[in-house]
Structures are given as C-alpha cells and as structure tokens.
KEGU-330529 format. One record per atom (N, C-alpha, C): x, y, z. Coordinates in pm, whole numbers, padded with zeros to 5 digits, always signed. Example, Ala and Ser with C-alpha at 12.3 -4.5 7.8 and 13.67 -1.06 7.14 Angstrom:
2
+01319-00569+00780+01230-00450+00780+01320-00330+00780+01285-00225+00708+01367-00106+00714+01290+00003+00787
This chain:
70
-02275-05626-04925-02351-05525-04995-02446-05454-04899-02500-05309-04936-02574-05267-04871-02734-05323-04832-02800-05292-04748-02927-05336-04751-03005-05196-04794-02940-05103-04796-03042-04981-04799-03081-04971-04964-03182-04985-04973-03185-04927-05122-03385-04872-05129-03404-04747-05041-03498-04668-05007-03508-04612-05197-03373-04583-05276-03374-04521-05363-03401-04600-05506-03399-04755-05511-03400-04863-05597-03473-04787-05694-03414-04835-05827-03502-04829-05966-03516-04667-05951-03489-04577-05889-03514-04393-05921-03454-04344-05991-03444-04286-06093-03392-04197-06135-03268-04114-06031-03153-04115-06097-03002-03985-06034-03079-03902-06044-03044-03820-05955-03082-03654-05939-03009-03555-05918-03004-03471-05961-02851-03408-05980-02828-03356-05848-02883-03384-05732-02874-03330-05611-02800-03443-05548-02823-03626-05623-02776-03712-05615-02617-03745-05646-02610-03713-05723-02489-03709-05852-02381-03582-05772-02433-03484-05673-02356-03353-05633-02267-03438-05530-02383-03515-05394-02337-03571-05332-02238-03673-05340-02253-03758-05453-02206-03872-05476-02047-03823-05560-02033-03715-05581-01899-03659-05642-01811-03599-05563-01901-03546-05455-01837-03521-05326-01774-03592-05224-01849-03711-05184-01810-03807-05134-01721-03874-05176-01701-03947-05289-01574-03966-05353-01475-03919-05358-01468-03744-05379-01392-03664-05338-01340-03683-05246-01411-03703-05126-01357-03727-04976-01326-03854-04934-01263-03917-05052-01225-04041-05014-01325-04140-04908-01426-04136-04940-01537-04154-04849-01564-04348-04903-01546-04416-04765-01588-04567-04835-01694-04568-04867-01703-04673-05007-01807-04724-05114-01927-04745-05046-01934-04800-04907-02013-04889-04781-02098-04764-04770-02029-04665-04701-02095-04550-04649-02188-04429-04746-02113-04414-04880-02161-04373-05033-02332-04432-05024-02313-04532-05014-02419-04645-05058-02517-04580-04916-02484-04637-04783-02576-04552-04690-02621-04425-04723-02560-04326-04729-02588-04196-04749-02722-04171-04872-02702-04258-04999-02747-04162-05051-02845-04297-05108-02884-04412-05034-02945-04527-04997-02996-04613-05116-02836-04667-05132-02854-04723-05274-02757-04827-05251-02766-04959-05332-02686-05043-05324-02533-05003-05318-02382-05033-05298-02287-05062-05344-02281-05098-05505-02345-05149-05567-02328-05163-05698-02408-05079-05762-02455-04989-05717-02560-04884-05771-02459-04734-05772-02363-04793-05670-02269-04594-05651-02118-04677-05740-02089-04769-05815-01982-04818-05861-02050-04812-05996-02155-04877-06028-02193-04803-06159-02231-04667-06219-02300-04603-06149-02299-04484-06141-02168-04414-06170-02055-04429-06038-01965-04374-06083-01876-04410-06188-01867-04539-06262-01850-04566-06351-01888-04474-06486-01997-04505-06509-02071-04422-06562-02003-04250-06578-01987-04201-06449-01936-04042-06463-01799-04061-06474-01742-04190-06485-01601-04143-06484-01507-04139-06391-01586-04199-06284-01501-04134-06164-01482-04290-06103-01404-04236-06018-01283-04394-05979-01335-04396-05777-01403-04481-05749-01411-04486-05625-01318-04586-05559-01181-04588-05626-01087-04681-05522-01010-04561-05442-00983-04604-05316-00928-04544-05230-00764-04465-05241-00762-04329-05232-00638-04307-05307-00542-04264-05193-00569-04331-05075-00483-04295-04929-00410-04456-04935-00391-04539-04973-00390-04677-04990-00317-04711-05054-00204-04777-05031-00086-04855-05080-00132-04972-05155-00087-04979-05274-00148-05122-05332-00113-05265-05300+00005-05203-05217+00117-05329-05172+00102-05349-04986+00000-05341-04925-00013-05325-04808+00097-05241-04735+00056-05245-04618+00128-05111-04495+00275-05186-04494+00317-05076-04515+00495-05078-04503+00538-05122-04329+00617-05193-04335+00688-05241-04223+00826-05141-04144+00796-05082-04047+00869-05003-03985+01041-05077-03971+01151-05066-04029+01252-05074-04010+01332-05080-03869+01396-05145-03864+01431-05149-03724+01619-05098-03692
C-alpha cells in the first residue's frame, strides 16, 4: 500500500476526481494513481468504485503472457 496519504480524510475535489478519471483512462497503475493524487491505494479503488469505474488493467491477459510457438 501506499505511504502517501498528504490527502487523508479530505474531501474529492472535482479537480481530484478529473485526474483520477484520467489516469485510469491511461491505464495508469493503482500504485502510481495513489502517488499522484496522494492517497492510499484503497482510497483510489474506492473512490473509483464509487464512480463506476474499473481500475483493472485492460492491456493484460487474464491467463498470463502467451508462449511464443516454436
């Protein structure tokens, strides 16, 4: 989990909420979400919970990396 949480117990701010929709957007890891906008990991998973939005990675095979054929 993160250590940063400069933002604990504050109120979203919709300047918060811009970033944090963006980043997701950009397939951006949960780890780094959490740095940026200096809030726990379980603070940008509820949150985005909350809006609806899905922070699992959508570049990502659910079945791990395919094995090159020979």
């Amino acid at each position: 989990m993160s250590s940063s949480t400069k933002n604990a117990n504050k109120p979203w701010t919709a300047a918060d909420i811009a970033m944090l929709k963006q980043l997701i957007a950009q397939n951006t890891p949960t780890r780094i979400i959490a740095l940026k906008l200096g809030r726990t990991e379980a603070a940008i998973y509820a949150k985005a919970s909350e809006l609806g939005l899905s922070v699992k990675p959508t570049n990502q095979s659910p079945y791990g990396p395919r094995k090159a054929k020979k």
